[in-house]
C-alpha positions in Angstrom: 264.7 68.8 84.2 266.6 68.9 87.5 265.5 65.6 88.3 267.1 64.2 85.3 270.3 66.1 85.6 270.2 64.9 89.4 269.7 61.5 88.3 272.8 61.9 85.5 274.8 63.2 87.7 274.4 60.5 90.5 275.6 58.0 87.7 278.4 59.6 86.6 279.6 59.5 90.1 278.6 56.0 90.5 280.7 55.1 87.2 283.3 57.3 88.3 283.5 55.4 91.7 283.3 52.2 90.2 286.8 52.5 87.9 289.1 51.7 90.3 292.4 51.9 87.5 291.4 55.3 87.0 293.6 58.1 88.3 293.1 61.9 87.8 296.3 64.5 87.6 295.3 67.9 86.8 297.8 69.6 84.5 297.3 73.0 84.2 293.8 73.9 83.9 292.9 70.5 82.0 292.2 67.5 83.7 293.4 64.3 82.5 292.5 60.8 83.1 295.2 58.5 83.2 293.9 54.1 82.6 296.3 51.8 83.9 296.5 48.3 81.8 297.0 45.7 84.5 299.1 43.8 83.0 298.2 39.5 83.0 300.6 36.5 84.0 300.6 34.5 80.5 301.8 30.9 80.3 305.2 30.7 79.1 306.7 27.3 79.3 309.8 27.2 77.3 312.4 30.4 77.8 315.4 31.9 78.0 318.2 33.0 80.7 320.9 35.5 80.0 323.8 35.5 82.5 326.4 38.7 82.6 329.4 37.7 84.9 331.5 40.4 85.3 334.3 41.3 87.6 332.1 43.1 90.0 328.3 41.9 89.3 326.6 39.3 88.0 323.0 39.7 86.2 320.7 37.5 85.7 317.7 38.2 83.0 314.6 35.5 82.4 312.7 36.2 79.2 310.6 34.3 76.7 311.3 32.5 73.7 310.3 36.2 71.6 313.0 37.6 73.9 310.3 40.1 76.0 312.0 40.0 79.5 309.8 38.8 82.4 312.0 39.5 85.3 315.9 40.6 85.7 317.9 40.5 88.8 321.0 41.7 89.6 323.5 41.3 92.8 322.4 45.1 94.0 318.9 44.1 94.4 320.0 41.3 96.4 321.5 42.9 99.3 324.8 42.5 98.0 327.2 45.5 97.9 330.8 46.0 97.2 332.9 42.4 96.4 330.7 40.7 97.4 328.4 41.0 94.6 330.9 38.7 92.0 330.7 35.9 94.5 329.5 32.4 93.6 327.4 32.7 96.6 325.6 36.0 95.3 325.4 34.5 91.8 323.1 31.4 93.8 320.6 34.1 95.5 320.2 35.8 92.6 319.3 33.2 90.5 316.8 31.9 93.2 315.4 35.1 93.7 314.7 35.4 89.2 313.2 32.0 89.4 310.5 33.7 92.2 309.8 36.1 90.1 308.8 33.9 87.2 306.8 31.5 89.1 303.1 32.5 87.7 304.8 32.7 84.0 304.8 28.8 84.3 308.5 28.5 83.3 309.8 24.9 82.6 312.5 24.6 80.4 315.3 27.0 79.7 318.3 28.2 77.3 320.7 29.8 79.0 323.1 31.9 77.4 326.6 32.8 79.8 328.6 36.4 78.8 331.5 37.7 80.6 334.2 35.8 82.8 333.1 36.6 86.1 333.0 34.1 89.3 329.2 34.1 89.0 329.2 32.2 86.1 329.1 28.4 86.6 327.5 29.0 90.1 324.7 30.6 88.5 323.9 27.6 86.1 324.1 25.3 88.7 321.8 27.4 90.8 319.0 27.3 88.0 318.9 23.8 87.8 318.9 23.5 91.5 315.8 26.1 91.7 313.8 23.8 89.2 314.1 24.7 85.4 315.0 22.2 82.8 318.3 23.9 81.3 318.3 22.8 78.1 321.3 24.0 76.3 324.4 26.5 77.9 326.3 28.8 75.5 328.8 31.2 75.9 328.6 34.7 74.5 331.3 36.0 75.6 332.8 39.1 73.3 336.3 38.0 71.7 338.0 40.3 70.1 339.6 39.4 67.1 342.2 41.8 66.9 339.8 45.1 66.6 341.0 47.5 68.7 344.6 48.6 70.2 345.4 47.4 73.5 346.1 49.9 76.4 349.9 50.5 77.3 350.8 48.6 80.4 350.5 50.3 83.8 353.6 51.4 85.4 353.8 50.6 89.1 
């Protein structure tokens, strides 16, 4: 009987040794085995790009046609800090550095949607096309109010 509990236990370990996506964390007095889903590059030919151009950022998101994001960039992640971050020039590297990201999705062909009035805006189309994706349409979703709320007073100087 010891052989055979020898003989269990030396497969167990070998199982155990074997899952590599396995990780243990002990809470308490129970310990609990944690499976991490790696996740898989699916082909996605045909997607999305959402541009926010604001005064002091510029964001770029990529996501498919079903709108589940594949990567987002913003001007922060870039290096950029302070200004510099509404700059045409930052609106460029981000957009380069979105297009990276999305390489193994297999992205093609875009729609990009434009929101805010930032200086990032038109630099950041023109940088998609430059980086290799068929834009196929541009629209602006920018908010306009239509007389909702009440304007602040002026500032007095």
């Amino acid at each position: 009987m010891t052989e055979k509990n020898k003989l269990q236990n030396t497969e167990e370990a070998k199982v155990a040794n074997t899952t590599s996506n396995v990780s243990d964390s002990v809470v308490g007095d129970l310990s609990v085995k944690k499976f991490r889903k790696s996740k898989k590059k699916r082909a996605v030919r045909r997607g999305n790009v959402y541009i926010k151009a604001t005064y002091n950022n510029t964001i770029v998101n990529l996501s498919d046609m079903n709108g589940n994001m594949l990567s987002i960039v913003t001007a922060g992640q870039c290096g950029f800090k302070g200004p510099k971050k509404a700059t045409p020039y930052a609106a460029g590297v981000i957009v380069r550095t979105a297009v990276e990201k999305v390489k193994d999705y297999g992205l093609k062909e875009v729609a990009v949607f434009v929101k805010g009035i930032g200086a990032g805006r038109e630099a950041a189309v023109r940088a998609l096309n430059a980086n290799g994706l068929a834009v196929i349409s541009i629209k602006d979703v920018t908010a306009i109010p239509h007389n909702g709320c009440r304007k602040r007073k002026p500032r007095r100087v």
